[in-house]
C-alpha positions in Angstrom: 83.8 187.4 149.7 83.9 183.9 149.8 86.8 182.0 151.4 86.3 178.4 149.8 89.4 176.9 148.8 89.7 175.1 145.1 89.2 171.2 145.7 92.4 169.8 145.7 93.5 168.4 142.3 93.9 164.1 142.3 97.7 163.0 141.0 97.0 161.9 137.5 98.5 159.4 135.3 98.6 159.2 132.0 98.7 155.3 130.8 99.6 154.9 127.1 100.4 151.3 125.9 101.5 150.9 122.5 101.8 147.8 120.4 103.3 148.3 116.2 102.0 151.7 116.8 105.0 153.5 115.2 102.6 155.0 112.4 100.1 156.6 115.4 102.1 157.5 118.1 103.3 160.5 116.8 99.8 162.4 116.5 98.6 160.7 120.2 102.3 162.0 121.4 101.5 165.0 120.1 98.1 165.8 121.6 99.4 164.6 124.8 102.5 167.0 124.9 99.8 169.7 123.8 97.3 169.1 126.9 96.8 172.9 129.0 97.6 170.7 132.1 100.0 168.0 132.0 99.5 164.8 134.5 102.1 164.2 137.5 103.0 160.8 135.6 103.0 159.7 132.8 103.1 155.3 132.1 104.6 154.3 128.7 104.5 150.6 127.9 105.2 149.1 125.1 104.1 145.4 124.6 107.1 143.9 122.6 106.6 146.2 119.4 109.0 145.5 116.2 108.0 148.6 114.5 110.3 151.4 116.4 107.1 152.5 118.8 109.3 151.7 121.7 112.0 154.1 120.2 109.0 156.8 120.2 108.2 156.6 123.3 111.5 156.7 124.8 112.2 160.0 123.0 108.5 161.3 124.4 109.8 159.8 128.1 112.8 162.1 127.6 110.9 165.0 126.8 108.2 164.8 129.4 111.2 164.4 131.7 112.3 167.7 130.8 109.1 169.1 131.2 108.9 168.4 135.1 106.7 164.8 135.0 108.0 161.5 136.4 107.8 158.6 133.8 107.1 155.2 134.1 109.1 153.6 131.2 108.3 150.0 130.4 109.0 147.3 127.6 107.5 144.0 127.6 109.7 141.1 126.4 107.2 139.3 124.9 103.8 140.3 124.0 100.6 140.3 126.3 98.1 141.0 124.0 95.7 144.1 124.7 93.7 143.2 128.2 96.8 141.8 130.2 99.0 144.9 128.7 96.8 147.0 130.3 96.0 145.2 133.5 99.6 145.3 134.0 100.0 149.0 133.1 97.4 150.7 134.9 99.1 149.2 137.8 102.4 150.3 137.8 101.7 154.3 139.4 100.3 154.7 142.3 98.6 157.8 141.0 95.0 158.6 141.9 93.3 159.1 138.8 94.1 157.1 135.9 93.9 158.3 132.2 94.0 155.1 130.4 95.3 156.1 126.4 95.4 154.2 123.4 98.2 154.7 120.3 96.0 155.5 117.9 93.7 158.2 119.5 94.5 161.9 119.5 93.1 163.7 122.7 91.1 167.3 122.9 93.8 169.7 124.0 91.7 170.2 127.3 90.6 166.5 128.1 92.9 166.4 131.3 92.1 169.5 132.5 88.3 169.2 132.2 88.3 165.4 133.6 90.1 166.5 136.2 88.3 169.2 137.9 85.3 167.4 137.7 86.7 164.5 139.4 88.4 167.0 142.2 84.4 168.9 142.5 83.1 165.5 143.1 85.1 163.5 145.1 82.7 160.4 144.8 82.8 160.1 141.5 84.5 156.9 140.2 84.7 156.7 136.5 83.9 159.5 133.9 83.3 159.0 130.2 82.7 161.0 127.2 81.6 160.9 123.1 84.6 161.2 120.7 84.9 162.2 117.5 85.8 159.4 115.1 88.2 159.5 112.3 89.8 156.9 110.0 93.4 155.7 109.9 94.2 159.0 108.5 93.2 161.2 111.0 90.1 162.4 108.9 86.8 163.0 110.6 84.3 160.0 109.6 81.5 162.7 110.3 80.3 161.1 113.3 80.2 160.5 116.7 80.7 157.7 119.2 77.3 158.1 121.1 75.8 158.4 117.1 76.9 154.6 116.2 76.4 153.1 119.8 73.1 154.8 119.1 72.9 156.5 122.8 69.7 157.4 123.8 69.0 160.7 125.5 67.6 159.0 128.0 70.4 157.1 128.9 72.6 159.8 128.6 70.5 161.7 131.3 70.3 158.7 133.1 74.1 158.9 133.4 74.3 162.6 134.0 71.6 161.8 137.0 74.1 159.2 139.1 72.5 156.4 137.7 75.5 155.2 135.4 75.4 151.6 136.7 71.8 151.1 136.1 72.4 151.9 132.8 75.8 150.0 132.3 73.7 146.8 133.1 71.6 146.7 129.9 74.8 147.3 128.0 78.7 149.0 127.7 78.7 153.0 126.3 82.1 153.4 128.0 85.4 153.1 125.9 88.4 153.0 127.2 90.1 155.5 125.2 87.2 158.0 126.4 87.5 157.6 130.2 89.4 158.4 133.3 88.9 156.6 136.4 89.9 156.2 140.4 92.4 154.1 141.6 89.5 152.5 143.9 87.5 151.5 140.6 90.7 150.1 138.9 91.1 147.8 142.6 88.0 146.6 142.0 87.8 145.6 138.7 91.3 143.2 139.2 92.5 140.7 137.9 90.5 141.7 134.6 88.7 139.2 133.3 89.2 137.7 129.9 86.5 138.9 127.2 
């Protein structure tokens, strides 16, 4: 019988910013209430919206409350525009693992759960990516996937799956934002983002 203990688990956030998303929010809200495992924190920032998607996310921060997480609730006066929105959002938990999120995406029901143990099996793992399914503004499927129209090869792919990710990333980007979760330590790294 074997006595290993489960790897520990890495606090998670959740990092949502928003910006005149009041006609997405409620489907990304949505898949993120429905996630089998919810993150420690959650960080809700909204970069000066007109359109009520602060409004949506108070009522979500409320909620998630309720529901045992801490929130991070946050309203910019006036609007950053996407890269410093996020630069200054990731930033503001000091949770291990970040789940960066965009407004308009609608999440797997298990994304956390999986990304999450495989960050706790491999503890030197820094960033972790996957394809996504891609819809239009309507939440219909488009039929295809992300890897399909960045036209992944399988040799990069097992390339990545081999630990040799930032070999790859030098010939070109196959990471999105909305698919990956990171480590603090890569977020430190990568500050102050750069413009472009």
């Amino acid at each position: 019988m074997s006595t290993r203990a489960a790897p520990a688990m890495p606090r998670t956030a959740v990092v949502l910013c928003s910006h005149q998303g009041a006609r997405f929010l409620p489907a990304q809200l949505g898949s993120l209430r429905a996630q089998t495992v919810q993150p420690e924190i959650y960080v809700l920032s909204d970069d000066a919206s007109a359109d009520g998607s602060f409004d949506l996310l108070q009522r979500f921060a409320d909620d998630r409350r309720a529901a045992g997480c801490t929130v991070i609730l946050h309203r910019n006066a006036a609007n950053l525009g996407f890269l410093r929105h996020f630069e200054q959002a990731l930033q503001r938990s000091d949770a291990e693992l970040l789940f960066p999120c965009d407004q308009d995406d609608v999440w797997h029901p298990s994304k956390l759960e999986r990304m999450r143990a495989e960050f706790a099996a491999r503890p030197d793992l820094l960033v972790l990516h996957a394809d996504a399914r891609l819809v239009d503004a309507e939440g219909r499927s488009l039929d295809r996937r992300l890897f399909q129209v960045l036209d992944i090869s399988p040799g990069e792919l097992a390339a990545m799956h081999a630990g040799h990710g930032f070999e790859v990333l030098l010939r070109r980007n196959m990471v999105t934002g909305a698919t990956m979760a990171f480590r603090r330590e890569a977020l430190q790294a990568a500050l102050p983002f750069v413009d472009g």
